[in-house]
Backbone atoms as SQL, in Angstrom:
CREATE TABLE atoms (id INTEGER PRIMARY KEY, chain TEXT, resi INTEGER, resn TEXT, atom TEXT, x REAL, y REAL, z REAL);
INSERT INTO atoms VALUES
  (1, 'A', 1, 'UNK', 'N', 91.293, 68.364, 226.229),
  (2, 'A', 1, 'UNK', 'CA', 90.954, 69.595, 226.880),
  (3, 'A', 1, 'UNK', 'C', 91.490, 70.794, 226.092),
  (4, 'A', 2, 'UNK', 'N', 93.195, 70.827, 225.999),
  (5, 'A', 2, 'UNK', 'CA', 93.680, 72.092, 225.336),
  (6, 'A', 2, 'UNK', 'C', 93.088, 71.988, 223.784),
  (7, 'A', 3, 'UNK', 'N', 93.298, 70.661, 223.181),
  (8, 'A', 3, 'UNK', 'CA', 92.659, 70.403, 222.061),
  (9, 'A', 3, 'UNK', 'C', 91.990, 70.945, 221.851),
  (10, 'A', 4, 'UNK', 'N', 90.195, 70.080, 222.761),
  (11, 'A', 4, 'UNK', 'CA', 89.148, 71.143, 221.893),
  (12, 'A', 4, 'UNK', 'C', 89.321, 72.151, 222.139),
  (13, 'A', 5, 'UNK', 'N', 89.469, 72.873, 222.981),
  (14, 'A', 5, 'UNK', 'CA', 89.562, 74.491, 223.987),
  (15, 'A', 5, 'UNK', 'C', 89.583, 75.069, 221.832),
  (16, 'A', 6, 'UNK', 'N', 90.912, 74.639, 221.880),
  (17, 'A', 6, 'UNK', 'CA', 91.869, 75.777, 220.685),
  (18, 'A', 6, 'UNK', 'C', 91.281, 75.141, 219.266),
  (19, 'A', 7, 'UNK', 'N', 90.560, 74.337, 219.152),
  (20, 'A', 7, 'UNK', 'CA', 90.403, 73.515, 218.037),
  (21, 'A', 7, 'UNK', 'C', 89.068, 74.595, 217.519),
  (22, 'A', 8, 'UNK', 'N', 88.161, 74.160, 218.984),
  (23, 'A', 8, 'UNK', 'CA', 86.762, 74.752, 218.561),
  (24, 'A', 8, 'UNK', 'C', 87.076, 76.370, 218.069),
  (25, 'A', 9, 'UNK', 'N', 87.773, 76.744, 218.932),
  (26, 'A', 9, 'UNK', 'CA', 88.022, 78.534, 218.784),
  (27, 'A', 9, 'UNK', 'C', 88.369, 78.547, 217.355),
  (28, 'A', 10, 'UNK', 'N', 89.500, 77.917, 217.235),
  (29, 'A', 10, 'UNK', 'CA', 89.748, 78.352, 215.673),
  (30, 'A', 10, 'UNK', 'C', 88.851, 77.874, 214.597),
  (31, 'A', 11, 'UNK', 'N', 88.051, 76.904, 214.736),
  (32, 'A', 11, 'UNK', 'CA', 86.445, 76.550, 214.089),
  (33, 'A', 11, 'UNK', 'C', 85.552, 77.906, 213.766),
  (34, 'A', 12, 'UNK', 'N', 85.426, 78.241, 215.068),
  (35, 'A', 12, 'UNK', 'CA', 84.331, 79.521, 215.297),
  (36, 'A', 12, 'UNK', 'C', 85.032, 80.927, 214.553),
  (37, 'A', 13, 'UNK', 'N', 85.913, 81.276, 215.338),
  (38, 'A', 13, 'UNK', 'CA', 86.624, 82.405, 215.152),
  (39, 'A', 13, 'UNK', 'C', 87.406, 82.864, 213.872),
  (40, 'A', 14, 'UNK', 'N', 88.189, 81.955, 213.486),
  (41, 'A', 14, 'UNK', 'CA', 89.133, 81.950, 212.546),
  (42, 'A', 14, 'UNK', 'C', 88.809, 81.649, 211.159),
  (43, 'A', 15, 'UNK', 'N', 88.593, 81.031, 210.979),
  (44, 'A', 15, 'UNK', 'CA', 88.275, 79.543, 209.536),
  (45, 'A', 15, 'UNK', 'C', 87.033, 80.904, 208.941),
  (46, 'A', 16, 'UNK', 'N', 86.209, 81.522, 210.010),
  (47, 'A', 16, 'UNK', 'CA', 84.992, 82.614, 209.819),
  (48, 'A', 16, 'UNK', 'C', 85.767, 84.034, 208.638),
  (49, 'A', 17, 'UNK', 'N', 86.778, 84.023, 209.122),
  (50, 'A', 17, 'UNK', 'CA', 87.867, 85.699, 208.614),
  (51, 'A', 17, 'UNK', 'C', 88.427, 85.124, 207.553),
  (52, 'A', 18, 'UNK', 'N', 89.028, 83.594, 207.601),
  (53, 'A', 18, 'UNK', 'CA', 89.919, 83.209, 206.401),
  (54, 'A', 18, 'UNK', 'C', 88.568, 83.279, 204.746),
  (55, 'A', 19, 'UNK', 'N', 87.660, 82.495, 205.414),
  (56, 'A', 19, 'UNK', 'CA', 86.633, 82.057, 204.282),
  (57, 'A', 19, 'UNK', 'C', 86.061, 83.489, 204.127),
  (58, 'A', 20, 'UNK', 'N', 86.092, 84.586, 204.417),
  (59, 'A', 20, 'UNK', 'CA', 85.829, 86.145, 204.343),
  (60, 'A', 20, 'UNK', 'C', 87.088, 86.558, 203.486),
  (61, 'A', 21, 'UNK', 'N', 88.234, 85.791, 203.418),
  (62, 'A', 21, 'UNK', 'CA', 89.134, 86.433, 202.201),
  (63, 'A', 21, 'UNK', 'C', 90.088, 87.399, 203.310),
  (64, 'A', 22, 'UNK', 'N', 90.156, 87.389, 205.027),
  (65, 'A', 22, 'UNK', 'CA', 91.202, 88.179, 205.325),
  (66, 'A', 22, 'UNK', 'C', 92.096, 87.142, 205.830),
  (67, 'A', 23, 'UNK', 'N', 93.660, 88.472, 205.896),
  (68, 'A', 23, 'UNK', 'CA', 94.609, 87.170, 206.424),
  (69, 'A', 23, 'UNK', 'C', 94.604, 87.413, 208.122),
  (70, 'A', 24, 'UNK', 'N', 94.689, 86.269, 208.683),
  (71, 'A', 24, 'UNK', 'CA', 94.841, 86.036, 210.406),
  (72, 'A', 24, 'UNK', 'C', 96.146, 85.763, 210.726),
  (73, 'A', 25, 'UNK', 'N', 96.856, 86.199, 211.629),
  (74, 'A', 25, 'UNK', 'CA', 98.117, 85.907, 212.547),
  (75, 'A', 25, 'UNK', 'C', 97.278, 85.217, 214.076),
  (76, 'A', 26, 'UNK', 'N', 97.758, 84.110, 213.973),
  (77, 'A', 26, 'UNK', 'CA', 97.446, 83.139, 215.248),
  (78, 'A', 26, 'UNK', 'C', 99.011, 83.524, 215.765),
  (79, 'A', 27, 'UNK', 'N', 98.686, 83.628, 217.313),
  (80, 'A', 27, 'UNK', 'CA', 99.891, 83.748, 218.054),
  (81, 'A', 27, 'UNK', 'C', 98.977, 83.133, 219.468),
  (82, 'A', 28, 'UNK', 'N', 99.740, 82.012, 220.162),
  (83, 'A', 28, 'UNK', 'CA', 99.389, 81.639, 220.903),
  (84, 'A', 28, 'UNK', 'C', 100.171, 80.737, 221.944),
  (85, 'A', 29, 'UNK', 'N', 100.154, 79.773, 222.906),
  (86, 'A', 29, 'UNK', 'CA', 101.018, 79.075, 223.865),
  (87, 'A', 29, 'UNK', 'C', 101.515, 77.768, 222.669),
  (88, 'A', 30, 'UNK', 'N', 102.625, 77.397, 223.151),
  (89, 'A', 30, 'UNK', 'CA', 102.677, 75.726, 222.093),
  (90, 'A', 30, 'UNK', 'C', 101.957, 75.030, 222.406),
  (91, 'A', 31, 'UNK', 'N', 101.029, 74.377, 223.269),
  (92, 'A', 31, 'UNK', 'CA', 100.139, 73.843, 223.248),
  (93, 'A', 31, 'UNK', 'C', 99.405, 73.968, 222.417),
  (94, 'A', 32, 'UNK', 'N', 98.433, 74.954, 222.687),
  (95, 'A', 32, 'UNK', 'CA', 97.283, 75.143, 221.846),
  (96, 'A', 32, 'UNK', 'C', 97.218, 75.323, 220.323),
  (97, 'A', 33, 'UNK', 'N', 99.283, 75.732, 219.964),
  (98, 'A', 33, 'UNK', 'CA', 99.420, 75.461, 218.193),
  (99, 'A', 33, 'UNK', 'C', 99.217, 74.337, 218.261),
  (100, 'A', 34, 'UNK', 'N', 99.696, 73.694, 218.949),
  (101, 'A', 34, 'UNK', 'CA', 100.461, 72.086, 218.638),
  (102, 'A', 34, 'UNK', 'C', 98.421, 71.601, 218.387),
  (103, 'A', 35, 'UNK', 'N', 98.132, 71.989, 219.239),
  (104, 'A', 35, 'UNK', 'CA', 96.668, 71.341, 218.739),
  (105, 'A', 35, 'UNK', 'C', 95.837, 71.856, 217.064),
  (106, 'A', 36, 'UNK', 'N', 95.776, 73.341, 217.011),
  (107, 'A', 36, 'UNK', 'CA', 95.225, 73.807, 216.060),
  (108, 'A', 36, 'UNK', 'C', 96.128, 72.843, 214.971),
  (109, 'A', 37, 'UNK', 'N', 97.661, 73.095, 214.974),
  (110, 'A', 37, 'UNK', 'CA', 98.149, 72.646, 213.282),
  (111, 'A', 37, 'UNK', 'C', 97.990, 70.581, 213.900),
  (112, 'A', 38, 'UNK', 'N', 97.630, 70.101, 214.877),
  (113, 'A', 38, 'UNK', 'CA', 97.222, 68.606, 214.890),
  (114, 'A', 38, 'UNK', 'C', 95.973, 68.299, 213.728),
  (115, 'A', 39, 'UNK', 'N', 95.264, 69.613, 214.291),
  (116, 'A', 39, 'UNK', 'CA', 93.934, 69.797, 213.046),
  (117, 'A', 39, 'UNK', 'C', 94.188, 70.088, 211.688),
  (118, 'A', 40, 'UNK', 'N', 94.817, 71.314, 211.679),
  (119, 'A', 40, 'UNK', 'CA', 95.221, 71.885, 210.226),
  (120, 'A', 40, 'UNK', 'C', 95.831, 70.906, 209.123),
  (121, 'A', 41, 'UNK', 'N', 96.918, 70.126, 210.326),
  (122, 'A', 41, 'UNK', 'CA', 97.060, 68.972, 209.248),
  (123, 'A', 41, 'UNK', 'C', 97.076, 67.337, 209.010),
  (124, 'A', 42, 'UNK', 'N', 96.546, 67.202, 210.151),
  (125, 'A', 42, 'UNK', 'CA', 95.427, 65.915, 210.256),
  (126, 'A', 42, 'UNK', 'C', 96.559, 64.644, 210.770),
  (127, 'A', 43, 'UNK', 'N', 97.222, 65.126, 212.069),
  (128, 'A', 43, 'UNK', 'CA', 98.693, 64.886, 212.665),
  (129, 'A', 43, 'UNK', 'C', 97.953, 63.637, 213.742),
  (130, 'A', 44, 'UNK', 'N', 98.283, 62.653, 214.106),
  (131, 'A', 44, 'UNK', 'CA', 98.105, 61.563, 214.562),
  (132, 'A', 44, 'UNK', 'C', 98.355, 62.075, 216.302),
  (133, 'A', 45, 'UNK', 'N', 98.302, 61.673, 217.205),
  (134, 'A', 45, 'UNK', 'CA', 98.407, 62.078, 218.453),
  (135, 'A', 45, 'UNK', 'C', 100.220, 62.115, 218.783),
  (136, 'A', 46, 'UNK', 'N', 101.073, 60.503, 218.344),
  (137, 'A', 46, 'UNK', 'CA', 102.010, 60.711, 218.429),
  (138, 'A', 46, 'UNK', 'C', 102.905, 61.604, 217.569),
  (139, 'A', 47, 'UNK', 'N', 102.594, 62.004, 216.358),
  (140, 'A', 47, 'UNK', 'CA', 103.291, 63.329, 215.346),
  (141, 'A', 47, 'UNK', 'C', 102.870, 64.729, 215.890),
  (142, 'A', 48, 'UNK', 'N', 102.059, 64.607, 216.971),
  (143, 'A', 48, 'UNK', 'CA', 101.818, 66.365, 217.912),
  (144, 'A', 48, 'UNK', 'C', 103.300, 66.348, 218.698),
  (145, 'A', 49, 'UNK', 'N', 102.764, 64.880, 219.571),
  (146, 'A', 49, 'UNK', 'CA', 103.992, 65.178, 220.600),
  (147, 'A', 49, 'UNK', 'C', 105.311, 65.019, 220.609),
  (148, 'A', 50, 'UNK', 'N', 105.846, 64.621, 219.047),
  (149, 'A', 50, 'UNK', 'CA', 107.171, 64.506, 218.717),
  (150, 'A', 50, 'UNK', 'C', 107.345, 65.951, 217.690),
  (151, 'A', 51, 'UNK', 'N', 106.349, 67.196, 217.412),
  (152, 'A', 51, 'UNK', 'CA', 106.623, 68.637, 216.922),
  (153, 'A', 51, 'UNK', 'C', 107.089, 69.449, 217.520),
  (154, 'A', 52, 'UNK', 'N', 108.088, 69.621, 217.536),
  (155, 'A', 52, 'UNK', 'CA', 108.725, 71.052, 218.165),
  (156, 'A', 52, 'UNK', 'C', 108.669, 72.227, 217.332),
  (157, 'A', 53, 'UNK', 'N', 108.252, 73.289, 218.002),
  (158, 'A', 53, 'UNK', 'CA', 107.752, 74.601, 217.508),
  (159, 'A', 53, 'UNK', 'C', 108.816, 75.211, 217.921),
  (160, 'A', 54, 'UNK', 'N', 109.730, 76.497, 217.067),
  (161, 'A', 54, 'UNK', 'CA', 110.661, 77.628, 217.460),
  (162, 'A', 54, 'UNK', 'C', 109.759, 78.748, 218.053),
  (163, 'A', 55, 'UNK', 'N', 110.303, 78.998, 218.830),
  (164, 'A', 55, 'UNK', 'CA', 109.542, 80.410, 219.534),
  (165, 'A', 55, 'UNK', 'C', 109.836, 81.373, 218.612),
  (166, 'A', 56, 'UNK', 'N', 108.615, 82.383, 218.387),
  (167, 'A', 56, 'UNK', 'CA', 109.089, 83.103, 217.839),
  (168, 'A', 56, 'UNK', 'C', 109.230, 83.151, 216.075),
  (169, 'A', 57, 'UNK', 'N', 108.888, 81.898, 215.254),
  (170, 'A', 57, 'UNK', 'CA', 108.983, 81.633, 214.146),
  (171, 'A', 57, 'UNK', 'C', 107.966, 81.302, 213.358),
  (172, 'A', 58, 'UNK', 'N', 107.302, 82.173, 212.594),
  (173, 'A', 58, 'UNK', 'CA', 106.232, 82.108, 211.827),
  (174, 'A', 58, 'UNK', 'C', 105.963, 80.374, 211.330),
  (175, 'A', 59, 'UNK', 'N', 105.019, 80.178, 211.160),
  (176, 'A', 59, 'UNK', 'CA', 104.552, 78.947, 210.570),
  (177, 'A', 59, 'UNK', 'C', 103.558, 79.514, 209.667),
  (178, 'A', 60, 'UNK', 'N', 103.434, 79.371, 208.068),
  (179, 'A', 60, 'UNK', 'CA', 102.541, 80.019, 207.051),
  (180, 'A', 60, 'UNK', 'C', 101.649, 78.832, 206.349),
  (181, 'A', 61, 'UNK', 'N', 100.378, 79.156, 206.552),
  (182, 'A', 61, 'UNK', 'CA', 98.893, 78.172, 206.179),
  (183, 'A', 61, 'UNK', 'C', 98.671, 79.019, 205.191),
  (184, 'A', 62, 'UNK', 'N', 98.193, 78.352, 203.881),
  (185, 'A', 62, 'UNK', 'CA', 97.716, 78.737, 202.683),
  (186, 'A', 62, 'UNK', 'C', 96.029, 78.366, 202.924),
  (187, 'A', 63, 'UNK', 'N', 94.888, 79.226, 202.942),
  (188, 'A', 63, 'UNK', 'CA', 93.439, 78.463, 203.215),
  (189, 'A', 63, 'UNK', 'C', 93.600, 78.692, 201.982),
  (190, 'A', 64, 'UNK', 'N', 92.791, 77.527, 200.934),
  (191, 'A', 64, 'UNK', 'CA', 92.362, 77.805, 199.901),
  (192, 'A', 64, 'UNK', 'C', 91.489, 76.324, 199.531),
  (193, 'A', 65, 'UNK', 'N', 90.427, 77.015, 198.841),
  (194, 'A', 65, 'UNK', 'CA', 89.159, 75.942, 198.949),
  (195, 'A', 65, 'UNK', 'C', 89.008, 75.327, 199.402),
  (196, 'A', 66, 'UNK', 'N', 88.465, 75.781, 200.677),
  (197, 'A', 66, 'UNK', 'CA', 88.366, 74.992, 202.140),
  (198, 'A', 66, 'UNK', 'C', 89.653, 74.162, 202.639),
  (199, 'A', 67, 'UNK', 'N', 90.494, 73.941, 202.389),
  (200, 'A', 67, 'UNK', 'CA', 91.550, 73.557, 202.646),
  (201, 'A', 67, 'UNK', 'C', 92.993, 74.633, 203.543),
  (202, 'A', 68, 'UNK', 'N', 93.419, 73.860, 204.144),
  (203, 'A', 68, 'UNK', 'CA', 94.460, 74.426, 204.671),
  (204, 'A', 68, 'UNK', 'C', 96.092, 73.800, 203.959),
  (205, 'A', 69, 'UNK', 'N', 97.317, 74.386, 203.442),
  (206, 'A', 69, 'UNK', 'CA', 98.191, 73.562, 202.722),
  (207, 'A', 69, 'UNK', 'C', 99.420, 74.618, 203.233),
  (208, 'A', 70, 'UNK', 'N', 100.047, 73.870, 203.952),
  (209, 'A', 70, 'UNK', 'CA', 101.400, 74.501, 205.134),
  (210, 'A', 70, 'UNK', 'C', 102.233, 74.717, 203.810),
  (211, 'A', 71, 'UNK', 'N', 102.895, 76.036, 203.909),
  (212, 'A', 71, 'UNK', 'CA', 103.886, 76.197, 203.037),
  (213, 'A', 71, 'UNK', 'C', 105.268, 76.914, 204.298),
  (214, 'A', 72, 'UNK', 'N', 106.626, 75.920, 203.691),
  (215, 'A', 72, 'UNK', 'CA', 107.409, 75.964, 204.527),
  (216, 'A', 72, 'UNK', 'C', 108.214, 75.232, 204.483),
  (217, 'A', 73, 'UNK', 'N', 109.643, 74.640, 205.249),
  (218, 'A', 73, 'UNK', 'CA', 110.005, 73.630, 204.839),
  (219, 'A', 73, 'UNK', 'C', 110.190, 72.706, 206.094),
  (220, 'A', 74, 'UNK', 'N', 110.546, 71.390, 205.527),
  (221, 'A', 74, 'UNK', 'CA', 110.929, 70.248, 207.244),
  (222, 'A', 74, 'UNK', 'C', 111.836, 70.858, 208.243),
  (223, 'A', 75, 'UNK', 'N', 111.468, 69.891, 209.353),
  (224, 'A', 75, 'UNK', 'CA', 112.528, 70.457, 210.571),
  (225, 'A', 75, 'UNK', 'C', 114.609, 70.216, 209.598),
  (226, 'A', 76, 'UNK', 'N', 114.745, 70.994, 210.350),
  (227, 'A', 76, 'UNK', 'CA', 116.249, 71.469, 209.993),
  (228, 'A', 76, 'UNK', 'C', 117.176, 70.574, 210.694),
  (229, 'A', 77, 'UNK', 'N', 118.666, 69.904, 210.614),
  (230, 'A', 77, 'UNK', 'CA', 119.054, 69.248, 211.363),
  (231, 'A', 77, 'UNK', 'C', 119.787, 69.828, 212.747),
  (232, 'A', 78, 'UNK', 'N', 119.886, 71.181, 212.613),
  (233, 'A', 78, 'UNK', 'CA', 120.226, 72.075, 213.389),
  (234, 'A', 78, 'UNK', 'C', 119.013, 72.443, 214.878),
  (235, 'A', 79, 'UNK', 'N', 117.762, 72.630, 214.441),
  (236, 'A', 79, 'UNK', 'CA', 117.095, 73.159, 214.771),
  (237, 'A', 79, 'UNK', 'C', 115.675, 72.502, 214.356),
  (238, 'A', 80, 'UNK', 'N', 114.546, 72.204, 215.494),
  (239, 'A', 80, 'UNK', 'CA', 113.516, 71.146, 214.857),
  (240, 'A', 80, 'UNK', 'C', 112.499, 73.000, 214.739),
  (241, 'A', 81, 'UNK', 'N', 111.345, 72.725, 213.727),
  (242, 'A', 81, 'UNK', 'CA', 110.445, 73.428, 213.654),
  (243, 'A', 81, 'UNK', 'C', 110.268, 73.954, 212.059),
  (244, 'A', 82, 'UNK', 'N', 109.851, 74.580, 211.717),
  (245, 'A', 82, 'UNK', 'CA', 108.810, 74.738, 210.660),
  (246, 'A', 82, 'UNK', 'C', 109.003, 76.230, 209.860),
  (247, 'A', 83, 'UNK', 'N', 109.806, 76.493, 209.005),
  (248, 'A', 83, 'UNK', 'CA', 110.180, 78.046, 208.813),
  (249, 'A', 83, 'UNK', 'C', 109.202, 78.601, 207.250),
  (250, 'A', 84, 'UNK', 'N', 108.187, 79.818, 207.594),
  (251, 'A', 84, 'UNK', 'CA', 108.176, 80.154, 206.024),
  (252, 'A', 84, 'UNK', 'C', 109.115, 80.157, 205.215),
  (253, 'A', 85, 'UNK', 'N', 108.623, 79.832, 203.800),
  (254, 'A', 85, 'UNK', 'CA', 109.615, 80.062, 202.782),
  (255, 'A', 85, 'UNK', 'C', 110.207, 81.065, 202.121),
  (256, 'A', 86, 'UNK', 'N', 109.954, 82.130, 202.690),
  (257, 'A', 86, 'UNK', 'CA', 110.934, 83.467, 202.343),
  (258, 'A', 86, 'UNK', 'C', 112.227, 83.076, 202.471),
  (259, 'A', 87, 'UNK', 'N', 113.035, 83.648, 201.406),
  (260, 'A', 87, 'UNK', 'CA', 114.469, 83.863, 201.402),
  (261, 'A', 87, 'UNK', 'C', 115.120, 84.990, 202.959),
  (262, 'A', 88, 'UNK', 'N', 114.231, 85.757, 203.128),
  (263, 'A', 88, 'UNK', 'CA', 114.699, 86.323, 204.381),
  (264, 'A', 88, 'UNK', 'C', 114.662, 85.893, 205.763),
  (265, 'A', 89, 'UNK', 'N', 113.758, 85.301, 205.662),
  (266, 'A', 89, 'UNK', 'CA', 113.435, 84.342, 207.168),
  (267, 'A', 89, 'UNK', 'C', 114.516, 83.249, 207.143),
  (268, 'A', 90, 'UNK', 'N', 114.492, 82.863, 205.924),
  (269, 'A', 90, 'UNK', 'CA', 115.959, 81.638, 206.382),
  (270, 'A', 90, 'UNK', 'C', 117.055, 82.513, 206.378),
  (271, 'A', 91, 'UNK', 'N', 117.546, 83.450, 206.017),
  (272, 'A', 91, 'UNK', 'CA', 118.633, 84.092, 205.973),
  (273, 'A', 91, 'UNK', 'C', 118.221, 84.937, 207.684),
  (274, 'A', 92, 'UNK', 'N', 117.491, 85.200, 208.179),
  (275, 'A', 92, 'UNK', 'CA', 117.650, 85.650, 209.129),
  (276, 'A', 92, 'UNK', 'C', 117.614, 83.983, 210.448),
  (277, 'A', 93, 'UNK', 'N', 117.209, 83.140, 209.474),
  (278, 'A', 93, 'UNK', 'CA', 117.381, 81.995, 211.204),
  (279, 'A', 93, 'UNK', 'C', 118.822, 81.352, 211.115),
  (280, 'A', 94, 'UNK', 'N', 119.731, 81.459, 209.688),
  (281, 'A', 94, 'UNK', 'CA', 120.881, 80.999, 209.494),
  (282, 'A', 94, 'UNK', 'C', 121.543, 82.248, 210.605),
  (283, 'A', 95, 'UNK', 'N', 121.320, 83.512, 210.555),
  (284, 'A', 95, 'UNK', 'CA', 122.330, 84.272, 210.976),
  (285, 'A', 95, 'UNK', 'C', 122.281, 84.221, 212.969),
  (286, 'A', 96, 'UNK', 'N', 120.506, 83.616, 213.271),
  (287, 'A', 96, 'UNK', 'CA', 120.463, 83.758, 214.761),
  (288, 'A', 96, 'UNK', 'C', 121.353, 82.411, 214.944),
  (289, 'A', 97, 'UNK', 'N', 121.284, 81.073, 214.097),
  (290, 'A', 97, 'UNK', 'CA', 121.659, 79.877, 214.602),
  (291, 'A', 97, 'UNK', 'C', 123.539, 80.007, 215.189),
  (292, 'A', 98, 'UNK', 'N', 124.033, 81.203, 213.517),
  (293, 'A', 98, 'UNK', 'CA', 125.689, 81.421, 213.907),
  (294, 'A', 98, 'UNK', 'C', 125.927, 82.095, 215.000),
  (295, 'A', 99, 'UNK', 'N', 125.073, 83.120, 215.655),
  (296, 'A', 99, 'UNK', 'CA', 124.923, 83.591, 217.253),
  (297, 'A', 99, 'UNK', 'C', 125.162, 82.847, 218.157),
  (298, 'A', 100, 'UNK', 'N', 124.455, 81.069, 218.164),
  (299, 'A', 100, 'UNK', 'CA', 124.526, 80.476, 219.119),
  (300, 'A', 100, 'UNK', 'C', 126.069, 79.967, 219.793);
């Protein structure tokens, strides 16, 4: 259900702007990521429901020739989820984690 709901949308909607050469910010419920990147990166039913997403924390898709290729690194042992690879984004999730 949430699947296709978010699957088809980003079929129609999205994939339309990327292959046009603009960049898209998806912001949406964890569900409906958890479905789009099930697609984006071809995630088995049980590798959806063992992904934990950070609120709040970019996840960066490279489209390029028809392809989608996640740039980012593995879940953290601190913290499960998916961080761009900017030097500032990890320097800013090291400094929220010493908050906790």
């Amino acid at each position: 259900m949430c699947l296709q709901r978010a699957v088809t949308y980003f079929k129609e909607n999205i994939e339309p702007q990327l292959m046009a050469g603009k960049h898209v910010m998806v912001v949406a419920h964890a569900n409906s990521l958890r479905s789009i990147i099930m697609y984006l990166d071809n995630l088995s039913p049980q590798e959806v429901i063992n992904l934990e997403l950070s609120t709040g924390v970019p996840m960066l898709y490279i489209y390029k020739d028809g392809k989608f290729i996640r740039r980012g690194s593995p879940p953290g042992t601190k913290e499960a989820g998916v961080y761009a690879y900017t030097s500032n984004l990890a320097l800013y999730k090291d400094l929220m984690l010493q908050k906790l």
